[in-house]
C-alpha positions in Angstrom: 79.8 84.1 50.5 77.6 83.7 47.9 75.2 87.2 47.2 71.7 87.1 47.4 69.3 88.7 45.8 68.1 92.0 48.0 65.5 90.9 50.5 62.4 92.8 50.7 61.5 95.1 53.9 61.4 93.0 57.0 60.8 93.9 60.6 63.9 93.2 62.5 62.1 92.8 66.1 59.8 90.4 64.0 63.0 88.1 62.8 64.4 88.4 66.8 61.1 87.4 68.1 61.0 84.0 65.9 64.1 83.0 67.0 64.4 79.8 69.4 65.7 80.9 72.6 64.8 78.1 74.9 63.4 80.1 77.3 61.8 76.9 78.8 65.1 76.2 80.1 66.6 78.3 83.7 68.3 81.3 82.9 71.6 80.3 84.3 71.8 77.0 82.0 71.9 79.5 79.1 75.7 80.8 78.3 75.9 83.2 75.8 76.6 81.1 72.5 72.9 79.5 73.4 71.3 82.6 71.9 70.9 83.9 67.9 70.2 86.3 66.1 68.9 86.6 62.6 69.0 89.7 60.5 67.8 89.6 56.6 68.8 93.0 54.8 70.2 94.7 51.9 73.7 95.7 51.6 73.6 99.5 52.9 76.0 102.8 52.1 76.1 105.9 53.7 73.3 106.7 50.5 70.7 104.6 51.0 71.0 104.4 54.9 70.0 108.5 54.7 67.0 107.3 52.2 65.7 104.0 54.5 66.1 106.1 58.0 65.3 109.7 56.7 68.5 111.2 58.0 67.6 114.8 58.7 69.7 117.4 57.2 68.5 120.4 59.2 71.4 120.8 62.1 69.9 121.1 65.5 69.4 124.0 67.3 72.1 125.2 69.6 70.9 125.8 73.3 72.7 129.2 73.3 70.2 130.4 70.3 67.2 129.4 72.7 66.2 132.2 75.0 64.7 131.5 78.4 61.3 132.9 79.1 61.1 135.3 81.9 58.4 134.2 84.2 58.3 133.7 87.8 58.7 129.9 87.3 61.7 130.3 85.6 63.2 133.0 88.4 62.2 130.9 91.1 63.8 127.5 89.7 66.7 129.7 88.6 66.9 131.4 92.5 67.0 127.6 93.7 69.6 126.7 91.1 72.2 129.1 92.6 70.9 128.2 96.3 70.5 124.8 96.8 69.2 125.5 100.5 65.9 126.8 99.3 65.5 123.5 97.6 66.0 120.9 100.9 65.8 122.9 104.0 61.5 123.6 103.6 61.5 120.0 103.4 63.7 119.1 106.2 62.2 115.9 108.0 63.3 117.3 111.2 62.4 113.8 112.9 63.7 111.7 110.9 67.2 112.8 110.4 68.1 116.0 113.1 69.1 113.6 115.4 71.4 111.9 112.9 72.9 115.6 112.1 73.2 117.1 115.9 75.1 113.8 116.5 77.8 113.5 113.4 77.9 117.4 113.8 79.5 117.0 117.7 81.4 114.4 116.4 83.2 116.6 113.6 83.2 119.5 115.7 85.5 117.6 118.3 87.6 116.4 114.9 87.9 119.8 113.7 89.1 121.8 116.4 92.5 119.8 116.8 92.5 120.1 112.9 91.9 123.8 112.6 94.4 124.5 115.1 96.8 122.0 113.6 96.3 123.1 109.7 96.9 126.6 110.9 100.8 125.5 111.2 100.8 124.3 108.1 99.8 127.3 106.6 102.3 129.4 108.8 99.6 131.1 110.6 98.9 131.5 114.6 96.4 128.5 115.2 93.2 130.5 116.1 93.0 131.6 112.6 92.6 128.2 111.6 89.8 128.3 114.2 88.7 131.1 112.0 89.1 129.0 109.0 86.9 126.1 110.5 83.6 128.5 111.4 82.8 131.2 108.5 83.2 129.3 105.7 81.1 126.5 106.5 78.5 128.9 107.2 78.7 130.2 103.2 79.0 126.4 102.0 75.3 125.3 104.1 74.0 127.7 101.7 75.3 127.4 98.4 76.3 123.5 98.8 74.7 121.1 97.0 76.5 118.2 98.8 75.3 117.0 102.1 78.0 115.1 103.6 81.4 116.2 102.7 82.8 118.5 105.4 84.2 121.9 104.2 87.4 123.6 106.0 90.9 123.4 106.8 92.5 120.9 104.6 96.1 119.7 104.8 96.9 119.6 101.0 95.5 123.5 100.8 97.1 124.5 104.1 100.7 123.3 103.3 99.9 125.4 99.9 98.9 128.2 101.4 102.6 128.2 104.2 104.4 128.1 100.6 103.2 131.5 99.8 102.7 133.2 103.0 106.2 131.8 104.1 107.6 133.3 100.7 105.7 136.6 101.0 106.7 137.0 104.6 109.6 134.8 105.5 111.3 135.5 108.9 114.5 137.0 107.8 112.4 140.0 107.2 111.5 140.3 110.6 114.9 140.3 112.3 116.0 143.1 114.6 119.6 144.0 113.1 120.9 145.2 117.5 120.0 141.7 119.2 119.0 139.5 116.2 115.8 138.9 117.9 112.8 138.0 115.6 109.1 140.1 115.7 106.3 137.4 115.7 103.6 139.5 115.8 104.6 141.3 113.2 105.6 138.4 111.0 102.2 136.7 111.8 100.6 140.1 111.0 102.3 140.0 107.6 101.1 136.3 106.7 97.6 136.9 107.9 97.4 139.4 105.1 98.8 137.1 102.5 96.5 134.1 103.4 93.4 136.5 103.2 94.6 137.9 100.0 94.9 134.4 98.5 91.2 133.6 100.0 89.7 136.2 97.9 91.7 135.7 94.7 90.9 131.9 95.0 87.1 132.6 95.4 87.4 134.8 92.8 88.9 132.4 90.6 86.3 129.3 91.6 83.7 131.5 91.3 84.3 132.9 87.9 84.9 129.4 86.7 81.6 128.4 87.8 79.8 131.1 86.5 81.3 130.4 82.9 80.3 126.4 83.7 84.3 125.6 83.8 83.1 123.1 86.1 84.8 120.1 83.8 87.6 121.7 84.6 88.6 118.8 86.9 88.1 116.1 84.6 92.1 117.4 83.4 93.5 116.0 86.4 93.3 112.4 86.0 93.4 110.2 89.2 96.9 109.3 88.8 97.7 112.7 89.0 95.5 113.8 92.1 96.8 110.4 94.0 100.2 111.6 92.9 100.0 115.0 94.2 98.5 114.5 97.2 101.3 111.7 97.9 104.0 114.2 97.2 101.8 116.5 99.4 101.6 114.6 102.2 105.5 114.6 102.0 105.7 118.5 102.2 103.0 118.3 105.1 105.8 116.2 106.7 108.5 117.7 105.9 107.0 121.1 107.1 106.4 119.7 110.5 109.6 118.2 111.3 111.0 121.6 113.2 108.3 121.6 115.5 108.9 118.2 116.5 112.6 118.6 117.2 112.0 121.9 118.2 114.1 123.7 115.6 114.4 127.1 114.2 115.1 126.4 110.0 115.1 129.0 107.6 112.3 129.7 105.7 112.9 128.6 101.7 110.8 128.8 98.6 110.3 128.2 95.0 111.9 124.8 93.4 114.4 122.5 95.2 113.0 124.4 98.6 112.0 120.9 100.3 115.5 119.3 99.5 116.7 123.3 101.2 114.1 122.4 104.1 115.8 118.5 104.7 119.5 119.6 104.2 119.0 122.8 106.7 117.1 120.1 109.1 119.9 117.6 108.9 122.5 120.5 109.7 120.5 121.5 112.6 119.5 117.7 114.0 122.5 118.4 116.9 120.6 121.1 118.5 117.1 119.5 118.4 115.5 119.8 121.8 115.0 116.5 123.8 111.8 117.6 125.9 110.1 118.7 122.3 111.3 115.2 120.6 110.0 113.3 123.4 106.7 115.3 123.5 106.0 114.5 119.8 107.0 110.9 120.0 104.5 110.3 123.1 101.7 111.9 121.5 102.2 110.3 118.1 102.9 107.2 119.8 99.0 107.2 121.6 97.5 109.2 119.0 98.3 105.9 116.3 97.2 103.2 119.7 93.7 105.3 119.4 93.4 105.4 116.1 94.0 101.4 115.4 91.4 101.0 118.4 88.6 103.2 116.5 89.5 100.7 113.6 89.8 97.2 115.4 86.2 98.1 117.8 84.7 101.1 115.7 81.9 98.2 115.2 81.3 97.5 119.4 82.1 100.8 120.8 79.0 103.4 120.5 81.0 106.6 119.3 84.5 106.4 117.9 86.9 107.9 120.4 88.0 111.2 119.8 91.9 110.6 119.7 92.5 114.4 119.2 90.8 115.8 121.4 91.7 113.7 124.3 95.0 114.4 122.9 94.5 118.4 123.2 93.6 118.1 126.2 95.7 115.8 128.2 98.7 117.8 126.1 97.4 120.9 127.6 96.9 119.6 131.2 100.3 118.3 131.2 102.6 121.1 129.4 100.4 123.3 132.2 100.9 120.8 135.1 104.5 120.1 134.9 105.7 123.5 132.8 106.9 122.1 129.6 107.6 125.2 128.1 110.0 126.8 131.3 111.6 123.5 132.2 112.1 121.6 128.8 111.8 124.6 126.3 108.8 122.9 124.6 107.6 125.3 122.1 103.9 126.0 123.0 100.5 127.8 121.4 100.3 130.7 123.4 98.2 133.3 123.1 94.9 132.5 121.6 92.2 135.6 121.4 88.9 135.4 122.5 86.2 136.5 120.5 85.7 137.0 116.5 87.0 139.9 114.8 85.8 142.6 112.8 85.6 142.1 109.1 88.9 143.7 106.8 89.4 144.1 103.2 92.0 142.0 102.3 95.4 143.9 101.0 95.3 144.4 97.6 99.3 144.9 97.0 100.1 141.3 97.2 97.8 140.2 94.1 99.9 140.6 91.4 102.6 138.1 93.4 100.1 135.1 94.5 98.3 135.1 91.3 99.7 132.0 90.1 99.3 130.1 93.1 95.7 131.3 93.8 94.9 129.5 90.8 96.4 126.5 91.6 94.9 125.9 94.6 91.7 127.3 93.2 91.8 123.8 91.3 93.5 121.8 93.5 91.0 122.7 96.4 87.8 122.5 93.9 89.1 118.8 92.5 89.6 117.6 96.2 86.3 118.8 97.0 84.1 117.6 93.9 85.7 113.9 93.8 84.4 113.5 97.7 81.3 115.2 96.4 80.5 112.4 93.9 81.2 109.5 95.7 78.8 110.5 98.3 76.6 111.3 96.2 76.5 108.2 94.2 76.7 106.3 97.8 73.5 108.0 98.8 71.5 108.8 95.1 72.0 112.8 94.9 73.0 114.9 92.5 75.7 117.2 93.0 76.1 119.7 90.5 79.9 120.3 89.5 79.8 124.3 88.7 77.3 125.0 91.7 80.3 123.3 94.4 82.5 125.5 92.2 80.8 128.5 93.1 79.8 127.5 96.8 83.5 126.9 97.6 84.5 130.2 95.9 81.9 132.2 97.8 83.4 130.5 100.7 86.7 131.4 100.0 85.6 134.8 99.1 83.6 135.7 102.2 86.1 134.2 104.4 88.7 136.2 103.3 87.2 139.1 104.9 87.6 137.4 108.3 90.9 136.5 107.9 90.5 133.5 106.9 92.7 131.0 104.5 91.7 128.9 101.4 89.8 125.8 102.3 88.8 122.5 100.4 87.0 119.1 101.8 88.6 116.7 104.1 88.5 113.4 103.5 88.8 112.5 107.1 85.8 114.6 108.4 83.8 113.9 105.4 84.3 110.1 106.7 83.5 111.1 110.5 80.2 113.1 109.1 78.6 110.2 107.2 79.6 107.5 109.2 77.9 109.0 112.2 74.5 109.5 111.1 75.0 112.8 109.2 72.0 113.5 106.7 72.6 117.1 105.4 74.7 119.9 106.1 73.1 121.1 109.2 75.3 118.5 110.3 78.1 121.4 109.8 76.3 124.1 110.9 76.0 122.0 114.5 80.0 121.8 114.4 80.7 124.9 113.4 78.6 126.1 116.9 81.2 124.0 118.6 83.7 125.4 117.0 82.6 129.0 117.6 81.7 128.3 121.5 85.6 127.4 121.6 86.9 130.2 119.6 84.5 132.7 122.2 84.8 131.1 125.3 87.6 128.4 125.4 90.3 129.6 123.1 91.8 130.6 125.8 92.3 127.2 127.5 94.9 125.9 124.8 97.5 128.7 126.1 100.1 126.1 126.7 99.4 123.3 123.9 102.4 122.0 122.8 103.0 122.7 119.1 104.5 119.5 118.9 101.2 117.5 119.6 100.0 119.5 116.7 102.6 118.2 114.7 101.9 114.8 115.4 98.0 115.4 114.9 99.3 116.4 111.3 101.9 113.5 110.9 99.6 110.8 112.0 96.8 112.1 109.9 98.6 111.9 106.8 98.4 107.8 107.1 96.5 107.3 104.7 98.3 109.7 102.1 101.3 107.8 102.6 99.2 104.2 101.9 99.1 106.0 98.4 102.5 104.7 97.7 101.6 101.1 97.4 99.8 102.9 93.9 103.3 102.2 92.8 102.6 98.3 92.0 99.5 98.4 91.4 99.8 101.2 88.3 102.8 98.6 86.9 101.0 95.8 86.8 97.5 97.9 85.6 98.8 100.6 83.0 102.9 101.5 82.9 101.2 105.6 81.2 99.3 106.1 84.1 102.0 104.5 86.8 104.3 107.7 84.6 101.9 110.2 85.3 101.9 109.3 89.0 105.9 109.2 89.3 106.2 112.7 87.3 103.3 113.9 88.9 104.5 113.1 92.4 108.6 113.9 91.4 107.8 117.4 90.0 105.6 118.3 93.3 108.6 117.5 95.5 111.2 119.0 93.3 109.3 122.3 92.0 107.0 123.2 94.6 103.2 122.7 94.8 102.2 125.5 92.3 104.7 124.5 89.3 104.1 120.8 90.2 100.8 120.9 89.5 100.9 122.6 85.8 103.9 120.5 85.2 101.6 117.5 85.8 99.0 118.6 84.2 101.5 119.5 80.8 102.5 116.0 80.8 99.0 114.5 81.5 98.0 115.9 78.5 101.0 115.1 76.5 100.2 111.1 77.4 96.9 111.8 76.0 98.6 113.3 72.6 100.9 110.5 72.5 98.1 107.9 73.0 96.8 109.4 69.9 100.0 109.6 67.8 100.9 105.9 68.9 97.6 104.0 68.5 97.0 100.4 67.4 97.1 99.7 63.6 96.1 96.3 62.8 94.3 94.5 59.8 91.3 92.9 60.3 89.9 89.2 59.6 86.8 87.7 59.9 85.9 85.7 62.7 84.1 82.2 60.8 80.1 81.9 60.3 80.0 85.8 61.6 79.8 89.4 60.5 82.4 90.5 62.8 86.3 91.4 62.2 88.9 91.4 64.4 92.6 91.4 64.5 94.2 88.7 62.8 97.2 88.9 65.3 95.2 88.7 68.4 92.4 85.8 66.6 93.8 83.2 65.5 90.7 82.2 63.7 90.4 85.7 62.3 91.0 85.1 58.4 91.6 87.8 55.7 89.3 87.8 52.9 91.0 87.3 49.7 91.2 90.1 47.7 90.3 92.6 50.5 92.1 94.5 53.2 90.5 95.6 56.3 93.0 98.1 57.9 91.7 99.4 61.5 92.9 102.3 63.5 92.3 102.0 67.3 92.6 106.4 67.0 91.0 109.1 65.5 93.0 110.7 62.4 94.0 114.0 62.9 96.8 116.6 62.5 99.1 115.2 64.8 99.0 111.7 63.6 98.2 111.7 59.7 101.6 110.9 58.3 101.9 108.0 60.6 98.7 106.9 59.7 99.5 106.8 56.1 102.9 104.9 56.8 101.1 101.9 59.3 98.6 101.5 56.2 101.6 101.1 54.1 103.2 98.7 56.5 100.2 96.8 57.4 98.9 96.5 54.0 102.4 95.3 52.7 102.5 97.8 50.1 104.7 100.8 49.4 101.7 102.5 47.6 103.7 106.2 47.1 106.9 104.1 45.9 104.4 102.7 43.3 102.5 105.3 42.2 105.8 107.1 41.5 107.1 104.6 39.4 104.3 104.9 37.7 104.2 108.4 36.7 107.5 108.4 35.6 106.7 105.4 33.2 104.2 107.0 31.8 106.3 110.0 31.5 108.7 108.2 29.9 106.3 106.7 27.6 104.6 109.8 26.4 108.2 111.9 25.4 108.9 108.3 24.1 105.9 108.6 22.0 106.2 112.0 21.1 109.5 111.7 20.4 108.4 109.2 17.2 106.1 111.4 16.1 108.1 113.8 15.8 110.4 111.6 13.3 107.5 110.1 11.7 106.5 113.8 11.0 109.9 114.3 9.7 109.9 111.3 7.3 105.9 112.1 6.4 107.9 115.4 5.1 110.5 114.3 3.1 108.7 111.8 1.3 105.8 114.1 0.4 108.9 116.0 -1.5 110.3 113.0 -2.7 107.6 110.4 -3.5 104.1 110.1 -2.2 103.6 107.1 -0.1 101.0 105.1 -0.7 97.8 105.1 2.3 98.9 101.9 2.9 102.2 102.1 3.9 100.7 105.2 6.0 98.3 102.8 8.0 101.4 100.9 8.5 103.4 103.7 10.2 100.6 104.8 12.5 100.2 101.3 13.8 103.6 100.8 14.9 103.8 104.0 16.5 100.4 103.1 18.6 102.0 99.9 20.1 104.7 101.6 21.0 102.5 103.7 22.6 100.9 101.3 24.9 104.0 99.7 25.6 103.8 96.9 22.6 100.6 95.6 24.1 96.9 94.6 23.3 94.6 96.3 25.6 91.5 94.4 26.5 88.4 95.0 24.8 84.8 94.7 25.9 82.6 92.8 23.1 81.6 95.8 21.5 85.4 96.6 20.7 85.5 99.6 23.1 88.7 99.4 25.2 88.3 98.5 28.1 89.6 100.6 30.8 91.4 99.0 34.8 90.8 100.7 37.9 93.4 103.6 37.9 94.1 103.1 34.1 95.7 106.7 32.8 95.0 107.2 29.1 97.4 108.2 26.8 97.2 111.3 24.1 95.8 109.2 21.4 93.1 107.2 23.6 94.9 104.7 24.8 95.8 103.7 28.2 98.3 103.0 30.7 97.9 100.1 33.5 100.3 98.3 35.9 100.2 95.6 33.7 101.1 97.2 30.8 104.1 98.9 32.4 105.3 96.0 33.8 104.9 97.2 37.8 103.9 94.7 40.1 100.0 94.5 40.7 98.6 94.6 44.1 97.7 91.7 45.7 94.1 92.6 46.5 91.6 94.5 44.9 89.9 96.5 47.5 90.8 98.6 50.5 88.2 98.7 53.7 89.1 101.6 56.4 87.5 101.1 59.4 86.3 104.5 60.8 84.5 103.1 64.0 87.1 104.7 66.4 86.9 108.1 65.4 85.3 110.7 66.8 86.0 113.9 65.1 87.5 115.0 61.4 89.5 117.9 61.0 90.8 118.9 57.6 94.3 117.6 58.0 91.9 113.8 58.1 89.8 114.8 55.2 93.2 115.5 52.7 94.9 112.0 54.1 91.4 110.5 53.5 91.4 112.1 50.0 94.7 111.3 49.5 94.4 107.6 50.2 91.5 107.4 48.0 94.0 109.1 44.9 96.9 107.1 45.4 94.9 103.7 45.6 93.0 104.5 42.7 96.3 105.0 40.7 97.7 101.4 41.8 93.6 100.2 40.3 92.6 99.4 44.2 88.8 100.5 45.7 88.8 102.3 48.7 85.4 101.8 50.7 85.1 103.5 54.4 83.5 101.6 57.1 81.2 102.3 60.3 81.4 105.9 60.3 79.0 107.7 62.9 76.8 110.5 62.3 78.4 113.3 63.5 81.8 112.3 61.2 79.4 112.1 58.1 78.2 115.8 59.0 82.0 117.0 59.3 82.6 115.3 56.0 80.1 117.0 54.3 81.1 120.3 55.9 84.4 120.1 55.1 83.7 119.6 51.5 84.6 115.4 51.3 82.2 114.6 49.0 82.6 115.1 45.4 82.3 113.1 42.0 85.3 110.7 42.5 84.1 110.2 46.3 80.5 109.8 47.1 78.4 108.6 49.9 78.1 105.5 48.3 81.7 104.8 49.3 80.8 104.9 52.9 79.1 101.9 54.5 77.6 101.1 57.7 79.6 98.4 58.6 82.7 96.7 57.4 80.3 93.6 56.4 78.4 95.7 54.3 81.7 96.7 52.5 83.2 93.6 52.4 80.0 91.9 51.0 79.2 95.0 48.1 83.6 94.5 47.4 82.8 90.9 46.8 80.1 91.2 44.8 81.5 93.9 42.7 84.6 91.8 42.4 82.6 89.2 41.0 81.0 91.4 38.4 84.4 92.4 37.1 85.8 89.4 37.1 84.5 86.3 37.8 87.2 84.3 37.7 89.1 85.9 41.0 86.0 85.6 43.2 86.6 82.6 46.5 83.7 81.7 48.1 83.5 82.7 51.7 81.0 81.7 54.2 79.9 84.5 56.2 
């Protein structure tokens, strides 16, 4: 490249605008090396970009220092903030979408009634609290909500959570009678009913205080891998659960980690004394459950309404364990007794808080990330907003009001959420339609279900876990995509089944966030070439066009530089560059060490023989001037320094002067000489500076200056030049004119200045 003089201001849109672009031709004819751009400026720092674009130095005010105005405006947006209802329902085109609602809401009414009563297992409750479950909470979520088609409740993932903990708090060996060995299930379903509603409040607590301090982002800490994962290792604890119900087994109750391998071994032990009628049961009902559910899938497009495989499946369980006495003939385990009518509100028990802490949080996030991922995607499907701390707090209030009617922790299913908005569902009145269908039964019909096999239930669950268990195939896709996240899944997903659902999950979540450190630690280093006739750099590994400019290395960090990864930072410079810059500027020092006590070391004998002779006989001056001039080549290591033409020496890049003026180069010591001149670090990756980056940074510019090598820095953003100047970068050896906007700009001021220094080393290159 050859400089140019500085051009005067142009307009940039002015230069883009006189461009050819051949716009005559059709669009698709043009590919994208058809179209130029021409751009005529001056060579711009850090220091004259603040001058030409005014940088401001006032910092901008924080929104926490702005106080909101009281007015009834500002109430009344802040009152529809906090519930969303008063924001839709006033404009609720009844005509246009009610029937759309009353429909999906029948059809997820008849999908939630199998899975209320199913999900109830799961969480080692009697079924009609799962009934329970399915009714108040929706009622909490059509008001605070700001999602209109995901469909709150029972969820499998947050049921099989919730049987962890009541099954721990209350397990059935507490409930033996020592005489007869007989076991009290009312009392032991007494016991867990208190549990469940205890972890209901402390998870709405939880959600809810999160929201309220906007902890909504919470979520964005559990990656995808990691959800897929745990809801894969889930699903297997869902199964796993259910497999004494469908052989009809009695297994002991086990918790904390290593309790699922427990669970298989004590189900293997017992597989002799599984019950044939109860086996057969679940195999029939799985067997048609999975024919109706491949039907929906093959004609969901030519029938009118998809058919409701559960509920047919209640009820033709229930006419036939009723019919033919499933129970008394074939000891199928059944329902039983299911209460009509609501009941009164309680205050959950308070005594069991400081033991289900822990895994109220847990599920607090586990239910909250289910429920805000479903959220989003229907909300992008359908072009709403759904605000992430407002579904926080709906779903805590949920939690929280339900737990006074005995109700257990809910989430979103994915399965209802599908039935809702495929059938026409517009908003959430949608729920409130099921949840009448849902209260009718728990009133009226309850009742009816006396003799429902509890191994139909279980094959409700089983089958419905199909598409949990299609999450496996994440296996090859994740190895062929990105082996860190395929490791996130597998730990993810091996921690959940070995440790349990609560440790699992912060296990994941530790190891999640060690990948992200490691990432860091480990990022690509490369050195960068420029791509010919262009202002761009890129690897010159991966381009094989990409040349180095001579004289100048580019070095590139695909990272930020911070605490964790400075010192490997500074050793991929040294091994990219080719350079052992600290083993250099050691030698260094201790040459010139050695030279000064060399130095000193005459004096001190020329001293010595300037004394005797004054005692013996005077010298004359010009034996003097004689002396003095040996002793200052020694100095400078028997060399001629360079002068500049008006005999002033003339001193290198990194050049350290000596006592008596002189000074000390590579050269001059004999150490080898870098083979380039300047030193470019490209900046555009990072994001932050802390002030472990802003001493390596210092550092680098020290150490290169001793071995007579510029340091520039390259496309650094805004907010990193306020950190610098925050954390005190700038100073007389390093100025803002060190920083340029680009790496072209540094590479064409390096060239220039290498030219004025030396002539004789500048190569033309065409950029």
């Amino acid at each position: 490249m050859v400089p140019q003089e500085p051009p005067g201001p142009k307009d940039t849109q002015a230069l883009l605008a006189s461009q050819d672009l051949s716009m005559e031709k059709p669009e698709l004819e043009l590919g994208p090396l058809q179209y130029n751009y021409h751009v005529d400026r001056r060579v711009l720092n850090e220091q004259e970009l603040e001058q030409t674009g005014q940088r401001s130095q006032s910092p901008k005010p924080s929104r926490w220092r702005v106080l909101p105005r009281c007015s009834r405006a500002m109430a009344w947006a802040t009152l529809r903030r906090f519930l969303p209802i008063l924001s839709w329902l006033p404009q609720y085109p009844v005509r246009e979408f009610f029937l759309g609602d009353l429909l999906s809401g029948l059809s997820v009414g008849i999908v939630q009634l199998p899975q209320g009563l199913a999900y109830a297992l799961l969480a080692g409750l009697p079924p009609v609290f799962g009934l329970y479950t399915s009714f108040y909470p929706i009622l909490i979520y059509f008001l605070f909500g700001t999602s209109r088609h995901v469909s709150v409740g029972t969820f499998a993932v947050v049921s099989v959570m919730v049987g962890s903990v009541t099954e721990a708090l209350a397990p059935n060996s507490a409930f033996l009678d020592s005489v007869n060995s007989t076991m009290n299930v009312t009392a032991r379903d007494a016991a867990r009913v208190k549990v469940a509603s205890a972890l209901s409040l402390l998870v709405g607590v939880f959600q809810v205080g999160l929201g309220l301090l906007q902890f909504g982002f919470v979520v964005t800490y559990l990656s995808e891998p990691l959800v897929r994962g745990y809801t894969t290792a889930a699903s297997i604890q869902v199964l796993v659960s259910q497999l004494k119900h469908v052989f009809g087994l009695d297994t002991q109750d086990y918790s904390g980690p290593l309790s699922l391998i427990y669970i298989v071994l004590d189900i293997l032990w017992k597989l002799p004394k599984s019950k044939v009628g109860t086996v057969v049961t679940a195999l029939i009902a799985s067997v048609l459950l999975f024919a109706m559910k491949i039907a929906n899938q093959k004609l969901g497009r030519k029938l009118p309404v998809p058919i409701p495989a559960e509920l047919l499946m209640l009820i033709g369980a229930t006419a036939i364990s009723y019919g033919v006495g499933l129970k008394d003939k074939f000891g199928v385990g059944i329902v039983g007794d299911i209460p009509a009518g609501l009941e009164p509100p309680q205050v959950p028990d308070r005594q069991f808080f400081e033991k289900i802490v822990g895994n109220a949080f847990a599920i607090a996030v586990v239910g909250y990330a289910i429920a805000i991922s479903l959220g989003k995607i229907f909300g992008m499907k359908h072009g709403y907003a759904v605000d992430n701390n407002q579904e926080l707090i709906a779903l805590g209030l949920s939690n929280f009001f339900g737990s006074f009617f005995q109700c257990f922790p809910i989430s979103c299913s994915m399965s209802r959420s599908l039935v809702q908005e495929g059938s026409g569902g517009n908003t959430q009145v949608a729920a409130i339609i099921s949840s009448l269908l849902i209260l009718i039964v728990i009133v009226k019909l309850g009742e009816l279900f006396y003799d429902l096999p509890k191994a139909v239930l279980a094959a409700i669950i089983i089958i419905n876990l199909r598409g949990m268990f299609i999450q496996f195939s994440d296996i090859c896709y994740l190895w062929k995509a990105n082996r860190v996240d395929l490791m996130i899944w597998l730990v993810t997903f091996v921690a959940t089944i070995l440790l349990n659902l609560d440790i699992g999950l912060a296990v994941a979540v530790a190891f999640s966030l060690i990948t992200v450190i490691f990432r860091t630690q480990l990022p690509h280093y490369s050195i960068l070439g420029q791509v010919p006739d262009t202002d761009i750099y890129r690897d010159v590994t991966q381009y094989k066009e990409a040349k180095e400019v001579p004289g100048i290395k580019i070095f590139s960090c695909s990272a930020t530089l911070y605490f964790a990864n400075a010192e490997l930072y500074r050793k991929a410079l040294s091994n990219k560059i080719g350079l052992d810059v600290d083993y250099l500027v050691s030698k260094k020092k201790k040459l010139i060490k050695k030279q000064k006590w060399k130095a000193k070391k005459l004096q001190k004998e020329e001293n010595q023989q300037k004394r005797a002779a004054d005692q013996i006989i005077p010298l004359e001056s010009s034996e003097t001037q004689e002396v003095n001039l040996k002793i200052e080549e020694i100095e400078i290591g028997n060399a001629r320094e360079p002068h500049d033409q008006d005999g002033s020496a003339k001193q290198p890049d990194g050049a350290v002067g000596n006592d008596q003026g002189g000074t000390f180069t590579l050269e001059m010591l004999g150490l080898p000489q870098p083979p380039f001149h300047t030193l470019i670090l490209d900046l555009g990756a990072f994001n932050f500076v802390d002030t472990v980056c802003i001493k390596t940074l210092k550092n680098i510019f020290r150490d290169f200056q001793e071995i007579e090598v510029k340091v520039y820095l390259a496309g650094c953003h805004g907010t990193m030049i306020s950190q610098f100047e925050s954390g005190n970068f700038f100073g007389d050896s390093i100025t803002k004119s060190h920083l340029f906007v680009s790496i072209h700009d540094a590479v064409t001021f390096a060239l220039m200045q290498s030219r004025l220094r030396s002539p004789s080393m500048v190569v033309a290159t065409r950029m």
